[in-house]
C-alpha positions in Angstrom: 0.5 -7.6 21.7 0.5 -3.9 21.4 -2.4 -1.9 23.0 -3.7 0.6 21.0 -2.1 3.6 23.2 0.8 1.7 22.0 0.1 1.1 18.7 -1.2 4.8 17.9 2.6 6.4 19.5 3.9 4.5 17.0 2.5 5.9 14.1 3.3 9.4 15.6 6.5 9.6 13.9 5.3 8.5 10.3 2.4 10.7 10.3 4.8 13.6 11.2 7.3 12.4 8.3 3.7 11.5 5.8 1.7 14.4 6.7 3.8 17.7 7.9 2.7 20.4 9.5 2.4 22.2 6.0 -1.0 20.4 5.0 -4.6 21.9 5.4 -6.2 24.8 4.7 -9.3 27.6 6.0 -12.2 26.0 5.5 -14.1 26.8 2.6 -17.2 28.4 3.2 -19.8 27.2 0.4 -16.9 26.6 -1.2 -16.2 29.9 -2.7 -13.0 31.0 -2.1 -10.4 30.6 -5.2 -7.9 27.7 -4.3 -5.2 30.6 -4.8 -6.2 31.8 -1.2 -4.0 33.0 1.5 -4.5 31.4 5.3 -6.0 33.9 7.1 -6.2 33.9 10.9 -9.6 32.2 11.2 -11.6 28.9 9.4 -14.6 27.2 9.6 -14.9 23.4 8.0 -17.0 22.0 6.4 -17.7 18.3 7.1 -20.5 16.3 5.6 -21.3 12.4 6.5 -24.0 10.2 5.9 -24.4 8.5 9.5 -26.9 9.0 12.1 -26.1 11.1 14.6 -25.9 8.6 17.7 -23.1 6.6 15.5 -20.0 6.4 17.4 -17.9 8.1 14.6 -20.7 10.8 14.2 -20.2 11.5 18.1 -16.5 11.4 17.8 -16.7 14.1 14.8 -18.9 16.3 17.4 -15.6 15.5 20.2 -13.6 16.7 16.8 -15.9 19.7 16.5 -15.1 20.9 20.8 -11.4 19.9 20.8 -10.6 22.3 17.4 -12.4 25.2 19.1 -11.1 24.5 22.1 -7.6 24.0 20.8 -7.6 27.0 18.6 -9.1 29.5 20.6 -12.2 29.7 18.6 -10.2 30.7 15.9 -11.2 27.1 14.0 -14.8 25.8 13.5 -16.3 23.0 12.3 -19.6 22.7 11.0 -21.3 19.7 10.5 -23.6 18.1 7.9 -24.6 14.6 9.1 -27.4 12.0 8.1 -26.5 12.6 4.4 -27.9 16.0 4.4 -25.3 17.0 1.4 -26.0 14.1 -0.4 -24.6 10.3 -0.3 -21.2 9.5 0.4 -20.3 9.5 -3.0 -21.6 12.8 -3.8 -19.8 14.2 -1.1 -16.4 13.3 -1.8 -16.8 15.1 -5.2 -18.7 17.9 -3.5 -15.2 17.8 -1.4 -12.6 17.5 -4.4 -15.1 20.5 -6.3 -14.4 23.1 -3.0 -17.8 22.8 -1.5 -17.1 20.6 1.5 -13.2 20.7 3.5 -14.1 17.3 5.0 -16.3 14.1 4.2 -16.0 10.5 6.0 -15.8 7.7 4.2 -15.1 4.2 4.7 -12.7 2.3 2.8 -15.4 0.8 1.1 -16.1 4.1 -0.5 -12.3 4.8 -1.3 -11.9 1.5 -2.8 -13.3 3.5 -6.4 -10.8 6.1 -6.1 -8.0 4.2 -5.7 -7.6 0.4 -5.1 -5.2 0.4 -2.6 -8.2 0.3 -0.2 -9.4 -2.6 -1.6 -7.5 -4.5 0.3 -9.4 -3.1 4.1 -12.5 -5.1 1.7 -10.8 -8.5 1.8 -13.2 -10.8 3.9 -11.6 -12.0 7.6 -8.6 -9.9 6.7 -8.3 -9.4 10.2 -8.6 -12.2 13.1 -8.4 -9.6 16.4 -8.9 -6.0 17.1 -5.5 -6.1 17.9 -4.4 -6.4 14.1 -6.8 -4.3 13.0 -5.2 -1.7 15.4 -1.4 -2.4 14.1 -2.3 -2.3 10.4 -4.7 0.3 10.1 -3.1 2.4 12.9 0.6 1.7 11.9 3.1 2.4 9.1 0.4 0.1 6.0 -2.5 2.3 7.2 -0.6 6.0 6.9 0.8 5.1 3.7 -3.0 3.2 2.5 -4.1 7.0 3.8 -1.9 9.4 1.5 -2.3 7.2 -1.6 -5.2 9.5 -3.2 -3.0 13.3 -2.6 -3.3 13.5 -6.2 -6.9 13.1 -6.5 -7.5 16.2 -4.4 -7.5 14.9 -1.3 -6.4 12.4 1.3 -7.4 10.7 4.8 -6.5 12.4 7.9 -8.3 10.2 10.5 -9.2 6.6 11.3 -11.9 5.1 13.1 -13.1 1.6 14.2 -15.7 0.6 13.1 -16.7 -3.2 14.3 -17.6 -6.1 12.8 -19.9 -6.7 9.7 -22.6 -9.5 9.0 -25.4 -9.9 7.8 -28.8 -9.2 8.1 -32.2 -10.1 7.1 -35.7 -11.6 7.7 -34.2 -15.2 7.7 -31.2 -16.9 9.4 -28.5 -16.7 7.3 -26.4 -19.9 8.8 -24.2 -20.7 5.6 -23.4 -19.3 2.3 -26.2 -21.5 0.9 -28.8 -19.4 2.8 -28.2 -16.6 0.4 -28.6 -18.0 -2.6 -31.5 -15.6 -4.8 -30.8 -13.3 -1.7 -30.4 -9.1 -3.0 -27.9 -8.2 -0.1 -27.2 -4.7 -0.1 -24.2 -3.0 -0.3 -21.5 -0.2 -0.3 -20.2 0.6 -4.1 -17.1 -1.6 -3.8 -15.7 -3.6 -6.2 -14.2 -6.3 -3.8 -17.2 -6.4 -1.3 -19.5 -7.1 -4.3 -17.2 -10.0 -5.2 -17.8 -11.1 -1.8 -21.4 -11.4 -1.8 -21.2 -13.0 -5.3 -19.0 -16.1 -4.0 -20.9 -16.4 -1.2 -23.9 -17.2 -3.1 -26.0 -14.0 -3.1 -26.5 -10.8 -5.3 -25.2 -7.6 -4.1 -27.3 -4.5 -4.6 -25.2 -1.2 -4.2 -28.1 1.1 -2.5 -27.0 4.3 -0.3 -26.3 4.0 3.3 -29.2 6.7 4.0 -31.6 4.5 1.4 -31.4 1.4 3.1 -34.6 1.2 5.0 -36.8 2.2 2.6 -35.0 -0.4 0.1 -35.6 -3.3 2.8 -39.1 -2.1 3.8 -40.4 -1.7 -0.4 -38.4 -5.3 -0.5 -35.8 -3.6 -2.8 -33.2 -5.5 -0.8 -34.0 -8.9 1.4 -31.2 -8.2 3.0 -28.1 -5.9 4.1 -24.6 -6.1 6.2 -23.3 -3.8 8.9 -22.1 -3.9 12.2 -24.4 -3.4 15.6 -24.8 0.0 16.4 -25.6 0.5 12.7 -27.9 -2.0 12.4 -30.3 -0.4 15.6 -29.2 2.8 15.2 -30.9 3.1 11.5 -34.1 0.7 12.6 -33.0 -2.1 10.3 -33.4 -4.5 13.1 -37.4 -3.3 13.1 -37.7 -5.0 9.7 -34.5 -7.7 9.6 -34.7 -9.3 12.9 -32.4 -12.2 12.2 -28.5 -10.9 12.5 -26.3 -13.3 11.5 -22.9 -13.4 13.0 -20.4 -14.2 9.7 -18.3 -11.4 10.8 -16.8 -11.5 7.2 -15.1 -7.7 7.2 -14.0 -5.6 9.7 -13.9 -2.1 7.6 -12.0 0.8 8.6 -13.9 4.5 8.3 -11.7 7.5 7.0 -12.0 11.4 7.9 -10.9 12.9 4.6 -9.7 16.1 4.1 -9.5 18.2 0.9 -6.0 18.8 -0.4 -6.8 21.8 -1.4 -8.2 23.0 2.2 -4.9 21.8 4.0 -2.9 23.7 1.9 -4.6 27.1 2.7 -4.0 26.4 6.3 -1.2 27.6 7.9 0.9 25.6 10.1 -0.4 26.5 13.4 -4.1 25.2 11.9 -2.8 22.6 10.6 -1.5 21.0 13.5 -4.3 22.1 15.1 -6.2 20.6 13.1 -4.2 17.1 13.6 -4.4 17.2 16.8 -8.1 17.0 17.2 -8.1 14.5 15.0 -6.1 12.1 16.7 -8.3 13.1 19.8 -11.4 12.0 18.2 -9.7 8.6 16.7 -8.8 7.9 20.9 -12.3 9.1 21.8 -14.1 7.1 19.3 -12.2 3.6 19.9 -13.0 4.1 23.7 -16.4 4.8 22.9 -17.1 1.8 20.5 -17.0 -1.5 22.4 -19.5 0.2 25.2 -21.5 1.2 22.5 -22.0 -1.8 21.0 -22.6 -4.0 24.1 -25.5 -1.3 24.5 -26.9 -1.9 20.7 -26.8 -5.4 21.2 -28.9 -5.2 24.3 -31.2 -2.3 22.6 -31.6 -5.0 19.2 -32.8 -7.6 21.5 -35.3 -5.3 23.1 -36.4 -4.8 19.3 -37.2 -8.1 18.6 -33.7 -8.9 16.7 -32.1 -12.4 16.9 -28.5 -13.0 17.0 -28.0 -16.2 14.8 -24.4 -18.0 15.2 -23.2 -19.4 11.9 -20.6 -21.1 10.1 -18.1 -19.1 9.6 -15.5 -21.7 8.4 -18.0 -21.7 5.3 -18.1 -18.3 4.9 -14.6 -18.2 5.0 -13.9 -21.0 2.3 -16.6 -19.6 0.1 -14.1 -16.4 -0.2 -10.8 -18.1 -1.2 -11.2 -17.2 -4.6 -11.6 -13.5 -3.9 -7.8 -13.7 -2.7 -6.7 -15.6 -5.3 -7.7 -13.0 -7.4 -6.5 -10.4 -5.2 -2.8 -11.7 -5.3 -2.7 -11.6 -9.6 -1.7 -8.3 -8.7 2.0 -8.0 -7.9 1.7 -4.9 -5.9 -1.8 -6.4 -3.8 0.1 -9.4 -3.2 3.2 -7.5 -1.6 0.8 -5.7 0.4 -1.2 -8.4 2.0 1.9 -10.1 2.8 2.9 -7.0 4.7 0.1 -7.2 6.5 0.2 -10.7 6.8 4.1 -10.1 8.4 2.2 -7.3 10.4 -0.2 -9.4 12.2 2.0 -11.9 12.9 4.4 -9.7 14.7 1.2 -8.6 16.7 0.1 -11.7 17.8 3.5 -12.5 19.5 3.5 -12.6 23.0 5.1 -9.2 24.6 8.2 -9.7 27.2 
């Protein structure tokens, strides 16, 4: 089993081949300079997200901020817009493909509308270990998954763990039968929304930055999200019962306009890179001490953590790969990764 030092030398190579050091661009500043612009010898970002500011990732784009300055001298800034300031995810990535942000994170959840390919990071207990989470996401399936959306002005640059997600509510949620008439929320994607439909309760797209206004007016009974998400936004103040289904594991994206990497020259771009892959290091040291602290922090709030059964949970979902596999291109892909995690799981001489 690779580590994830390992794992992430590995995809050195491809990313060089995938993503040469002939991609981004000078930060637009509002978003006013013509597309047709030269690189010029300084560039501030602009990078918009819609998590709170003690989220692991949101810390790791503030590491991102310090090691681009750092690394270029001061010749590269990057300003940041978090807690949804600019606007839900959604209306950030076309803020970003319209020239008014450079950069906007997103998880695969999001992505899944621009292009399916990220449907399949959706799939319910796609992964069994971090450490296949690490070889498919991190590896050769995850930098390819990454460049699919060039073509729709812009691409992913970063990845970033992001836990475990279950569910969440003021009830025990123990098997799928426990959320029958139950409005979960939930990110606009297609396949989670499938998800929570075969499983028995009715999914409610509501924005990230929305959702505890939605569970306290009873808009929701219910959402899904992993730890430090669920004490960092106060959900656990008003769903005290976390139920441990751990049905995704769903990867968060740093994308980057096309557009902004091309007006950057070279030498910023691989700047640029390199900071990036800083942050993804930074970030998945960071994440399981984090969430052994929001664990202990959503006790001291009253929270529950409810064990379930997940062999229900998992049955419950079958259909959603069945479907998943009528396409000839999904199926080839999840037996990729299938291959992948196999290879994984094999003891190391």
């Amino acid at each position: 089993m690779l580590s994830y030092a390992e794992t992430y030398q590995r995809r050195q190579p491809l990313r060089s081949r995938l993503m040469p050091l002939a991609l981004t661009a000078v930060g637009l500043t509002a978003g006013l300079v013509s597309s047709q612009a030269m690189a010029v010898d300084s560039a501030t970002l602009r990078l918009g997200h819609a998590l709170h500011e003690d989220h692991v990732v949101a810390r790791a784009y503030r590491h991102l901020a310090d090691e681009l300055e750092q690394r270029s001298d001061g010749s590269m800034q990057l300003r940041i817009f978090p807690n949804g300031q600019m606007g839900s995810t959604q209306d950030m990535m076309g803020q970003m493909q319209n020239g008014a942000l450079d950069l906007v994170h997103a998880s695969a959840s999001n992505l899944e509308s621009f292009d399916d390919v990220y449907s399949v990071f959706n799939l319910p207990y796609l992964f069994e270990s971090q450490a296949d989470f690490n070889e498919v996401v991190f590896g050769p399936i995850g930098e390819e998954i990454m460049q699919a959306t060039r073509d729709k002005g812009f691409f992913a640059i970063g990845a970033y763990v992001a836990g475990y997600r279950s569910f969440y509510a003021s009830k025990p949620i123990r098997t799928p039968a426990d959320l029958e008439d139950m409005k979960i929320r939930v990110q606009s994607s297609p396949t989670t929304i499938r998800m929570i439909e075969l499983m028995g309760g009715s999914p409610t797209p509501v924005a990230f930055s929305e959702v505890y206004s939605a569970l306290q007016q009873g808009v929701v009974d219910g959402a899904e999200n992993n730890v430090p998400s669920y004490v960092q936004t106060r959900h656990a103040e008003l769903a005290q019962y976390f139920s441990e289904d751990q049905h995704t594991s769903v990867p968060d994206f740093l994308t980057v306009s096309t557009a902004t990497w091309n007006r950057l020259d070279d030498e910023q771009q691989e700047i640029l890179q390199k900071a990036v892959e800083d942050s993804e290091a930074y970030q998945k040291d960071l994440w399981d001490e984090v969430d052994q602290q929001s664990r202990q922090q959503a006790e001291e709030m009253g929270a529950e953590f409810v064990e379930v059964d997940k062999a229900a949970f998992q049955e419950a979902v079958q259909p959603l790969y069945e479907e998943y596999r009528e396409n000839t291109g999904h199926a080839e892909l999840l037996e990729r990764i299938r291959d992948t995690e196999q290879e994984a799981d094999q003891p190391q001489e």
